[in-house]
N, C-alpha and C positions, 0 to 999 in steps of 0.2 A: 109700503110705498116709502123709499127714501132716495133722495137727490143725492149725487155725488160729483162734487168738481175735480177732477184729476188731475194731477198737475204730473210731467215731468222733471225732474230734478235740471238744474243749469247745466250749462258746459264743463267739462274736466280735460283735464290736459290729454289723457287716452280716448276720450272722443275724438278730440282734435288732431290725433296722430291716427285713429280710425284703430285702437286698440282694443281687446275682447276684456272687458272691465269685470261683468256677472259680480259674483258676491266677492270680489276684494274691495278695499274700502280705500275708494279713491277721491282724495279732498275735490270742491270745485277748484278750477281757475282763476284768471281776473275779469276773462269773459263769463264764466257762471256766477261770480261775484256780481255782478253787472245786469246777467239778466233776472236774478232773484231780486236785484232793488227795481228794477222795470216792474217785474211783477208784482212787487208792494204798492208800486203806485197804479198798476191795474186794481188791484185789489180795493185798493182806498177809494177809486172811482167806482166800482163794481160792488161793494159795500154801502155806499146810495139807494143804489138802483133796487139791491134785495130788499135795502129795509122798507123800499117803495111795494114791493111785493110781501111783503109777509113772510120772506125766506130765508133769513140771515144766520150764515152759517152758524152751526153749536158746537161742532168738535174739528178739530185737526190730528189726522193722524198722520203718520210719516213712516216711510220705511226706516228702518234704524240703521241703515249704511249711510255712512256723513254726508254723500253728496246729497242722497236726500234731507238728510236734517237740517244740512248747512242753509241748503234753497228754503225750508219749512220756515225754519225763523224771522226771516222776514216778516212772511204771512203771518205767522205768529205776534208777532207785535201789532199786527194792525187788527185781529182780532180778540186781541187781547185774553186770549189763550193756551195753556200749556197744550205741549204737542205730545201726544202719546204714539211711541212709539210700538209699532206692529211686524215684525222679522215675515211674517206670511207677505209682505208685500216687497220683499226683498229681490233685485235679479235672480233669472235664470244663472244657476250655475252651471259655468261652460267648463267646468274640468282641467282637462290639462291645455287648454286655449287659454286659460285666464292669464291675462298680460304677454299676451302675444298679439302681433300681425300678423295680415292674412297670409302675406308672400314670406315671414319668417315660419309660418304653419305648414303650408305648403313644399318650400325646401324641405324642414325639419319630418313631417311628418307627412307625407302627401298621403299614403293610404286612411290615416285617419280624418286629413280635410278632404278626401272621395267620398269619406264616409257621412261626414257632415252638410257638402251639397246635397244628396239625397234626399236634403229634409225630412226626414221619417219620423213622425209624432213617436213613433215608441222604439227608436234608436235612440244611443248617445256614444259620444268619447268616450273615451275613460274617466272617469271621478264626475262626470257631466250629466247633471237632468235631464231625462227624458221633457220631449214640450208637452206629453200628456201629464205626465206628474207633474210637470210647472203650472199647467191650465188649471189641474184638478185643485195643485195651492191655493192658485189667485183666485180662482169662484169661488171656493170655499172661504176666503178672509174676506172677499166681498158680501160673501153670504152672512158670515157670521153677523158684520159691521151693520149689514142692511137690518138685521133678526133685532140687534143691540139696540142700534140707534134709527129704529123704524119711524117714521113721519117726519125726519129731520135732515136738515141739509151739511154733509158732510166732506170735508175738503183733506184729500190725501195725495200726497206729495210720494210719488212712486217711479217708477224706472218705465226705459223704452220696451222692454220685455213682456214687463206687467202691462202696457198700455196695449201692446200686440194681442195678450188674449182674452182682452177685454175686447177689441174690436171683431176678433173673430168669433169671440162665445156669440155678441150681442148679433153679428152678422151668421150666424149659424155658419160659418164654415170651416173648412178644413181645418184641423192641426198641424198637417204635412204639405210642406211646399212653403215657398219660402214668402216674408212680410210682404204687404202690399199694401200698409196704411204709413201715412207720413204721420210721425210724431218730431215735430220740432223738441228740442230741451225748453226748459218753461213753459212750454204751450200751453193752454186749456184746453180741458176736454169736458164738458157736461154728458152725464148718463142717468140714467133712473132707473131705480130696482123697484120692477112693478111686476110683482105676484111671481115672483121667482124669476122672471125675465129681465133682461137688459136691454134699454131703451138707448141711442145715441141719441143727445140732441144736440150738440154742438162737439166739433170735432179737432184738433190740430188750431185752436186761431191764438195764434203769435202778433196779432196786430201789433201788442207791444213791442216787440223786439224788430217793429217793423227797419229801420234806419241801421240796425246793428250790421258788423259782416257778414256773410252769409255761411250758414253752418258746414259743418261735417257733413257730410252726406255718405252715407254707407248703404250699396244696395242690395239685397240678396241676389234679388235677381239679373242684376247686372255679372255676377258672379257667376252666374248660372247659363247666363248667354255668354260669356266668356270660354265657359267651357264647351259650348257648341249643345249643351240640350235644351231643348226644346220649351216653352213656355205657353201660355191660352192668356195672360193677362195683359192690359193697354196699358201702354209707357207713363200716363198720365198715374197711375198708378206704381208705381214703380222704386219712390221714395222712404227710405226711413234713417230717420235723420242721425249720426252720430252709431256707436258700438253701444249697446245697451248697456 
């Protein structure tokens, strides 16, 4: 049994342009500047609360691409914690997408963004992770962390990618077809790894970043209706916030 608070890394300037980031190593902005100190002082509130419960985080880990570390340190100071860095919790790598837009994809390469609508868990681009080898990554560096640091409450600072099959493991669903959970950047997400399952218990709340601009929004499936095929999921579902 171990707790897990997941954090998304802040805003980056290729969010913000709605560009495909995966594993190149892109600084935050002065917007993810900004939401990483919001969430220091979520944190400083939220660190009350657990030591009122018996829970207070023991370890911080972090993807080791800088947006994630950049946003960790924050946290870090208020847990008073070195952050161990972990590469299994690093983006999906998108291949020859990385540091492109969509409509620069598209022009440049449209048979291979045909290929990438499809969502097929076990296609890719070229140089591009399959989403089953992504999936099978991230549960397994979940697994490991859970095996490690079993009965303790664990705070990892990870990408919108990593957050995706973490929602769909915990939700038993597909790997193929495109997001359908909103992960704001900084958001919180609480999980629990309970007897090899994945528990949600808190999901996307950004309360802190309540007042800020309103993010990037990137959708797959808007993408997907653009192109005139077909979909089964409700609009309300529909959001994932920024390019992973």
């Amino acid at each position: 049994m171990t707790d897990f608070l997941l954090i998304r890394h802040g805003e980056t300037a290729w969010n913000r342009e709605l560009r495909f980031q995966g594993q190149l190593d892109v600084p935050l902005n002065d917007m993810g500047f900004e939401q990483a100190q919001r969430l220091k002082t979520r944190m400083v509130q939220a660190l009350g609360e657990w030591q009122a419960q018996g829970r207070v985080p023991t370890r911080l880990i972090s993807s080791d691409l800088v947006r994630a570390q950049q946003t960790a340190q924050p946290v870090a100071e208020v847990l008073g914690y070195s952050c161990i860095l972990n590469a299994g919790l690093r983006e999906q790598c998108y291949g020859m997408f990385e540091g492109m837009r969509s409509p620069d994809i598209q022009a440049q390469y449209p048979e291979a963004w045909q290929r990438w609508l499809a969502f097929d868990a076990d296609d890719a681009v070229e140089g591009a992770e399959t989403a089953r080898a992504f999936h099978e990554r991230v549960i397994a560096a979940l697994q490991e962390l859970a095996t490690q640091y079993a009965g303790e409450h664990v705070v990892v600072v990870t990408h919108g990618g990593v957050l995706d099959m973490v929602w769909r493991h915990a939700q038993a669903l597909s790997l193929s077809g495109p997001r359908v959970c909103d992960i704001p950047n900084a958001g919180l997400n609480q999980v629990a790894w309970r007897d090899g399952a994945l528990q949600i218990q808190v999901w996307a709340d950004a309360a802190h970043l309540a007042d800020l601009p309103e993010q990037p929004v990137y959708s797959q499936k808007r993408l997907l209706k653009a192109r005139g095929q077909p979909h089964h999921q409700t609009d309300e579902q529909t959001h994932a916030n920024g390019v992973a």
